[in-house]
C-alpha positions in Angstrom: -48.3 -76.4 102.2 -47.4 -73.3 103.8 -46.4 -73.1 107.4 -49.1 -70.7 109.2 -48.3 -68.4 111.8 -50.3 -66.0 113.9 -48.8 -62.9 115.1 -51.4 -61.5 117.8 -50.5 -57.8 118.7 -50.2 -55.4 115.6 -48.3 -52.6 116.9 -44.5 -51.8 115.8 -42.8 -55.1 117.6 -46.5 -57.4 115.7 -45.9 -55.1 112.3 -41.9 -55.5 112.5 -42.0 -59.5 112.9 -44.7 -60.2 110.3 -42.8 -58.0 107.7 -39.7 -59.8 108.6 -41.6 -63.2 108.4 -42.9 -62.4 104.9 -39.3 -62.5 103.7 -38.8 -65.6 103.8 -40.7 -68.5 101.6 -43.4 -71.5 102.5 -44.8 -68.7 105.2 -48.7 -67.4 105.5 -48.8 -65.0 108.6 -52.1 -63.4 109.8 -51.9 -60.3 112.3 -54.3 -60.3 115.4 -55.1 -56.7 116.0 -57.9 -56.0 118.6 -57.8 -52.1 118.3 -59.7 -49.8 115.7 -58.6 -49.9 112.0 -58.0 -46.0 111.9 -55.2 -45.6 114.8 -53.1 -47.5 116.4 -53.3 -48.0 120.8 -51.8 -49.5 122.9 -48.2 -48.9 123.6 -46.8 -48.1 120.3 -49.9 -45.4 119.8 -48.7 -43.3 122.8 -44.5 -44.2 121.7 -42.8 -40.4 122.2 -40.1 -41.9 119.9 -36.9 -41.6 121.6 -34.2 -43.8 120.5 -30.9 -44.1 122.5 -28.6 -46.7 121.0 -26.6 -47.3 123.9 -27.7 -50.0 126.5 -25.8 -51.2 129.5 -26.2 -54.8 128.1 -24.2 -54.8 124.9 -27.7 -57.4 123.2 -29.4 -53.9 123.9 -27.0 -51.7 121.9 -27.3 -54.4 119.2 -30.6 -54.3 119.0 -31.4 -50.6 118.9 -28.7 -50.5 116.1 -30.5 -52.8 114.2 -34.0 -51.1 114.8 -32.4 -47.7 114.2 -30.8 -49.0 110.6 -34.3 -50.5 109.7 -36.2 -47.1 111.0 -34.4 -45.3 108.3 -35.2 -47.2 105.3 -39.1 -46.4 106.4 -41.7 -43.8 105.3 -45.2 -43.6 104.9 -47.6 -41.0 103.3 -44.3 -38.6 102.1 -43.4 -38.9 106.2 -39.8 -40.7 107.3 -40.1 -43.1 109.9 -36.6 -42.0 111.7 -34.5 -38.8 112.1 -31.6 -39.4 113.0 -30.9 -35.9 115.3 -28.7 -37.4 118.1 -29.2 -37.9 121.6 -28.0 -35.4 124.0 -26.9 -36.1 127.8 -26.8 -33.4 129.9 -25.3 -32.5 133.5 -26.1 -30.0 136.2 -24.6 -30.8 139.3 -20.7 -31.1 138.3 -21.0 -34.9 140.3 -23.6 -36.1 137.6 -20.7 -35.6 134.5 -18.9 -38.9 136.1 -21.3 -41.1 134.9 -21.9 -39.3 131.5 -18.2 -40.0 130.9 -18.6 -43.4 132.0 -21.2 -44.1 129.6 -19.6 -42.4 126.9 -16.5 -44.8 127.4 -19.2 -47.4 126.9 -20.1 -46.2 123.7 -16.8 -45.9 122.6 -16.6 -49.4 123.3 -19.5 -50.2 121.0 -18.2 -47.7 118.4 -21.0 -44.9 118.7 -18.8 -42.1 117.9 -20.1 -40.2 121.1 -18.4 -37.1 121.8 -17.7 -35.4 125.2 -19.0 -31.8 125.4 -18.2 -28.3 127.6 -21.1 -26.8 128.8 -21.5 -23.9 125.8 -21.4 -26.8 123.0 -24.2 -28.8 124.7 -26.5 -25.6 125.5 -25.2 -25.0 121.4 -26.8 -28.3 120.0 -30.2 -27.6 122.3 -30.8 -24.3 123.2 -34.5 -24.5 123.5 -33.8 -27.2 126.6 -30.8 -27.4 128.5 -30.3 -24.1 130.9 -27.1 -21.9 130.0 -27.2 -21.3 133.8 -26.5 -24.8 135.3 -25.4 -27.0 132.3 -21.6 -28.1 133.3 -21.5 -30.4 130.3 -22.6 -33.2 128.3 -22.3 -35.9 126.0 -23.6 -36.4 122.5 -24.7 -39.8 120.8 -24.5 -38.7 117.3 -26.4 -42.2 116.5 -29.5 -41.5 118.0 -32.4 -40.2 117.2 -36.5 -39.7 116.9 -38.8 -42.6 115.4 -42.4 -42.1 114.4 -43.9 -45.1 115.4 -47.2 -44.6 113.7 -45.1 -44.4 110.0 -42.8 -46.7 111.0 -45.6 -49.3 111.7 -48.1 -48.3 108.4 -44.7 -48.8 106.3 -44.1 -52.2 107.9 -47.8 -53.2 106.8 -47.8 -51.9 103.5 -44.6 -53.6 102.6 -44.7 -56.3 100.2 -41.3 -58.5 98.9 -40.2 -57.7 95.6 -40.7 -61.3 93.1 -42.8 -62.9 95.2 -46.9 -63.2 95.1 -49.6 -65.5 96.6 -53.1 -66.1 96.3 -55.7 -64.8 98.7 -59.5 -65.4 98.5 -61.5 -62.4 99.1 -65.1 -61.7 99.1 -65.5 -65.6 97.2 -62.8 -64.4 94.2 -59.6 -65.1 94.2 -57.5 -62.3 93.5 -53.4 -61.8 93.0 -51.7 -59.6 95.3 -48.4 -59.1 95.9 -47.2 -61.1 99.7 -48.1 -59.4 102.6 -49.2 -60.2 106.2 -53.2 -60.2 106.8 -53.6 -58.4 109.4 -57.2 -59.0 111.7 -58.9 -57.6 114.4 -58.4 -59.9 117.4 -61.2 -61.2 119.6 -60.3 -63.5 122.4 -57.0 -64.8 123.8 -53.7 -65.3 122.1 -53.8 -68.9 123.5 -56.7 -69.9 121.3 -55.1 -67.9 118.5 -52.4 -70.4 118.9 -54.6 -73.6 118.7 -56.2 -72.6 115.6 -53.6 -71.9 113.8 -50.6 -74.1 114.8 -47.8 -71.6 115.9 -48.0 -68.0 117.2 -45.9 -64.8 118.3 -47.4 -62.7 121.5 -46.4 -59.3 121.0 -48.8 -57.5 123.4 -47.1 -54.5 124.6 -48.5 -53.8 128.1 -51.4 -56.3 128.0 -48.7 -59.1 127.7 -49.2 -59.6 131.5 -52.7 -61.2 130.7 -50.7 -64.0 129.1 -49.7 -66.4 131.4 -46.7 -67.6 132.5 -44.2 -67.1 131.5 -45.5 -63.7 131.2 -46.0 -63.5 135.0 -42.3 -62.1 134.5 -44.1 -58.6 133.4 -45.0 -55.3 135.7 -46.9 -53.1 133.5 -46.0 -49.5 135.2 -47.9 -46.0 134.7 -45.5 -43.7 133.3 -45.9 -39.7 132.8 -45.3 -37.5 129.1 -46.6 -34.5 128.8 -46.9 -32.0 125.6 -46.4 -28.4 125.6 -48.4 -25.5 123.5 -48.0 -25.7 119.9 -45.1 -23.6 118.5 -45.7 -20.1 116.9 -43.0 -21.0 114.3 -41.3 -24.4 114.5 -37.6 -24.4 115.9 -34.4 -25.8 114.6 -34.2 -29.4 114.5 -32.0 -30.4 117.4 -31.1 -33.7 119.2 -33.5 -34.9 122.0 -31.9 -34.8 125.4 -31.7 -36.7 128.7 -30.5 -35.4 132.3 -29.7 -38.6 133.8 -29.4 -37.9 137.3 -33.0 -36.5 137.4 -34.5 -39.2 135.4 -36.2 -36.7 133.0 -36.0 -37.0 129.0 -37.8 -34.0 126.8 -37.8 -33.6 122.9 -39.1 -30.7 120.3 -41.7 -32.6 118.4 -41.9 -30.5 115.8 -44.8 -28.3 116.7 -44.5 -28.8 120.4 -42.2 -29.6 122.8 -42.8 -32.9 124.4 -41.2 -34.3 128.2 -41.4 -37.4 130.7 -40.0 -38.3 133.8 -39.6 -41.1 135.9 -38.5 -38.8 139.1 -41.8 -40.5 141.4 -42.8 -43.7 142.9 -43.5 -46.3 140.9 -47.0 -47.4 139.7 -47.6 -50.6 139.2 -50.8 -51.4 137.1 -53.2 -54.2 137.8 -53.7 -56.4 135.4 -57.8 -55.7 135.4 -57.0 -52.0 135.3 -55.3 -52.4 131.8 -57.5 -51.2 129.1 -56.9 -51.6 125.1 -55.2 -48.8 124.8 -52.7 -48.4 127.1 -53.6 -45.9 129.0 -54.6 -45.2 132.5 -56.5 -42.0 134.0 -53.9 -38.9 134.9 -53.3 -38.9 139.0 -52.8 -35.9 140.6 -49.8 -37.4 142.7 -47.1 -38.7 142.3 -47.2 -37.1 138.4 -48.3 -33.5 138.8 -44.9 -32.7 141.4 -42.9 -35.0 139.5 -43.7 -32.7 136.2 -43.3 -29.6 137.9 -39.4 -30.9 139.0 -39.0 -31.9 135.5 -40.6 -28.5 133.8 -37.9 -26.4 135.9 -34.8 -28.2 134.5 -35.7 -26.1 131.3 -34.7 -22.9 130.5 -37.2 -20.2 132.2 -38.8 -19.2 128.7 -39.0 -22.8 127.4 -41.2 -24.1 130.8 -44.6 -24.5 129.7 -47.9 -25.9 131.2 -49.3 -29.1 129.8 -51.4 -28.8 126.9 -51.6 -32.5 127.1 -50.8 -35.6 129.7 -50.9 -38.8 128.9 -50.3 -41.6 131.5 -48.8 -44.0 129.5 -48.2 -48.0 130.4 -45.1 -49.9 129.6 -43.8 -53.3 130.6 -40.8 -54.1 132.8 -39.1 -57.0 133.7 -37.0 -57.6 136.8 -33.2 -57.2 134.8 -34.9 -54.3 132.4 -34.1 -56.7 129.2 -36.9 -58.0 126.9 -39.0 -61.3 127.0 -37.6 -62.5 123.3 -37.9 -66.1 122.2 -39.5 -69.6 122.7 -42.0 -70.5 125.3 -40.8 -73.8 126.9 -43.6 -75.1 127.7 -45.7 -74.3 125.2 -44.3 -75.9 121.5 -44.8 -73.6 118.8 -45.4 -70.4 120.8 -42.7 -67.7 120.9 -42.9 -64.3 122.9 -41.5 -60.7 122.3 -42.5 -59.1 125.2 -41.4 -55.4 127.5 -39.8 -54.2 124.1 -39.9 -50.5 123.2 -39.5 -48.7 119.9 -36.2 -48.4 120.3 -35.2 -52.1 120.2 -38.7 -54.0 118.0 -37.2 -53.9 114.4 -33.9 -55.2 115.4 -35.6 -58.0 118.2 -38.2 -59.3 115.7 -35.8 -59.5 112.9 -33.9 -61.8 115.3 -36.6 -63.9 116.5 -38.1 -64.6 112.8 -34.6 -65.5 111.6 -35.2 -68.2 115.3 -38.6 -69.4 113.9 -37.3 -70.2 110.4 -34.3 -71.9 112.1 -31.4 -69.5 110.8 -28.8 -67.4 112.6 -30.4 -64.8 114.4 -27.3 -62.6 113.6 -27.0 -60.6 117.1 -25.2 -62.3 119.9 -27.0 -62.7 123.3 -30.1 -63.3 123.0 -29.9 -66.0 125.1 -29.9 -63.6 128.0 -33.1 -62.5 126.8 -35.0 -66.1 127.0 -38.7 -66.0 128.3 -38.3 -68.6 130.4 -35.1 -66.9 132.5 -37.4 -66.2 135.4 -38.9 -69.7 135.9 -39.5 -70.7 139.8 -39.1 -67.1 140.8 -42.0 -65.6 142.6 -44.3 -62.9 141.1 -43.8 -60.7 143.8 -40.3 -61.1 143.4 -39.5 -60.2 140.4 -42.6 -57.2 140.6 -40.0 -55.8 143.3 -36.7 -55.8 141.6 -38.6 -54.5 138.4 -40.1 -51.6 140.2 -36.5 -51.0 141.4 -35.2 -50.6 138.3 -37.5 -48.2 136.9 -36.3 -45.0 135.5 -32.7 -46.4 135.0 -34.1 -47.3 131.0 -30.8 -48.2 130.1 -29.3 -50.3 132.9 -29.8 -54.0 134.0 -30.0 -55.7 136.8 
């Protein structure tokens, strides 16, 4: 008999484990989607697709390598999943190139290849966003790059293993098809997802914090991206690029340039203010001045006015890592939780090789353990969370 698992979320962390899962024999896995059949919500719907390889915890490097590697291999409807363009850091103030350089070092370390850059090279590899006039360097993270996480996710669907096939009854007939996840629309609560079908994997993006514990570890925060005009004809491809010091982050999409910030209080989101989509109603303040700051870090003819805003929800946790692994409490029931784009392929790959009881093949997971937060109080870890925000890349 085939062991039956649930996987209730179906966005790019729900679509990356089940496809992973379906690897591996004497395993039926159905996919709890509540949103529409035609588009994906929730967080992976809004995902602007930036993916840095370099984390402060060296589990977080390994993890966006392995997502990155498995981004590439992807495409969907003639589209790839993953360009790999680079990731540009960029300094103004002649103080902020320290801590490039520092982080560079870091990448060394983890055997990026990231190269240290004068100020004309960096303005050279994007000249539609970083300002001739203030740039005093940069780094380069030749490893980077963009995902699209709509592809990237209708790949990992579609995908069926090679030599394998099983037997599903539709509409009273049974029928051959090649293996691949079911995937469902989901109506009630992952715990009752769980009881019917024995074991089950919560991958709920920002509505994770509706789980229980030990999902009480979560702060789902409102976070700013705005789109520009479309292009009148489309630009060189170039890398995406980050200036650090002003927590700001922009990217050409293609047809539009695209840019977020994290320069403004934090929002914290209520856990009855979280819709299906993850996506909360545009404030005036703190976002409209926090875009303005970020808009002016562009070159003069590059600065646009919103075509689009979208005010986006993510999950944190209080040391910025990911909720990846076995509930305690709860036998059978496993969490990947406050992961982005950046880090699902490589974290679910992990966590099905734990669920079928092999070597996970990244070191440190551990650190990543749902249960790590046990006995602290909500508000608690709420706080150091909400401290942490807009330093993506660093721990506590």
């Amino acid at each position: 008999m085939s062991r039956r698992i649930v996987v209730v979320g179906g966005g790019v962390v729900g679509a990356s484990l089940a496809a992973s899962l379906i690897e591996r024999a004497g395993l039926a896995v159905t996919v709890l989607e509540r949103g529409p059949r035609d588009r994906l919500v929730g967080s992976t719907g809004h995902a602007p697709g930036f993916v840095g390889l370099l984390g402060e915890a060296p589990v977080a490097t390994a993890l966006a390598r392995a997502s990155a590697a498995c981004y590439e291999r992807l495409e969907h409807g003639g589209r790839a999943g993953f360009d790999r363009v680079g990731g540009l850091e960029v300094a103004y103030p002649p103080a902020a190139m320290s801590d490039l350089e520092r982080r560079a070092a870091l990448a060394d370390g983890a055997d990026l290849g990231a190269r240290v850059l004068d100020p004309a090279q960096a303005v050279a590899l994007a000249p539609g966003l970083v300002d001739p006039e203030r740039c005093v360097g940069g780094v380069l993270y030749p490893q980077d790059g963009t995902a699209r996480a709509g592809v990237i996710t209708a790949a990992l669907k579609d995908r069926r293993p090679r030599r394998r096939r099983v037997s599903l009854r539709r509409a009273g007939h049974r029928h051959r098809h090649p293996r691949r996840p079911r995937h469902r629309r989901l109506h009630g609560r992952a715990d009752a997802a769980r009881r019917r079908r024995g074991l089950g994997l919560r991958s709920l993006g920002a509505g994770g914090r509706r789980a229980g514990r030990p999902a009480d570890a979560l702060t789902p925060v409102a976070h700013p991206y705005v789109y520009g005009p479309p292009h009148d004809t489309p630009p060189p491809r170039s890398p995406f690029v980050r200036w650090p010091e002003h927590h700001v982050y922009a990217r050409d999409h293609g047809d539009r340039l695209g840019l977020g910030t994290y320069d403004h209080t934090p929002l914290p989101v209520a856990v009855d203010q979280l819709g299906t989509d993850a996506e909360q109603p545009w404030p005036a303040e703190p976002f409209d001045a926090a875009v303005r700051r970020a808009l002016d870090l562009l070159p003069a003819r590059r600065r646009f006015t919103a075509q689009r805003r979208l005010n986006g929800v993510f999950s944190m946790t209080a040391d910025n890592l990911p909720l990846l692994g076995a509930v305690d409490e709860v036998s059978g029931l496993w969490m990947a939780e406050a992961l982005w784009v950046t880090h699902a392929a490589g974290a679910a790959r992990s966590l099905a090789r734990l669920m079928t009881g092999a070597t996970p093949g990244i070191d440190g997971l551990d650190a990543l353990r749902p249960g790590r937060f046990d006995g602290r109080r909500p508000d608690e870890l709420m706080d150091r969370a909400l401290r942490l925000y807009g330093y993506i890349y660093a721990t506590a």
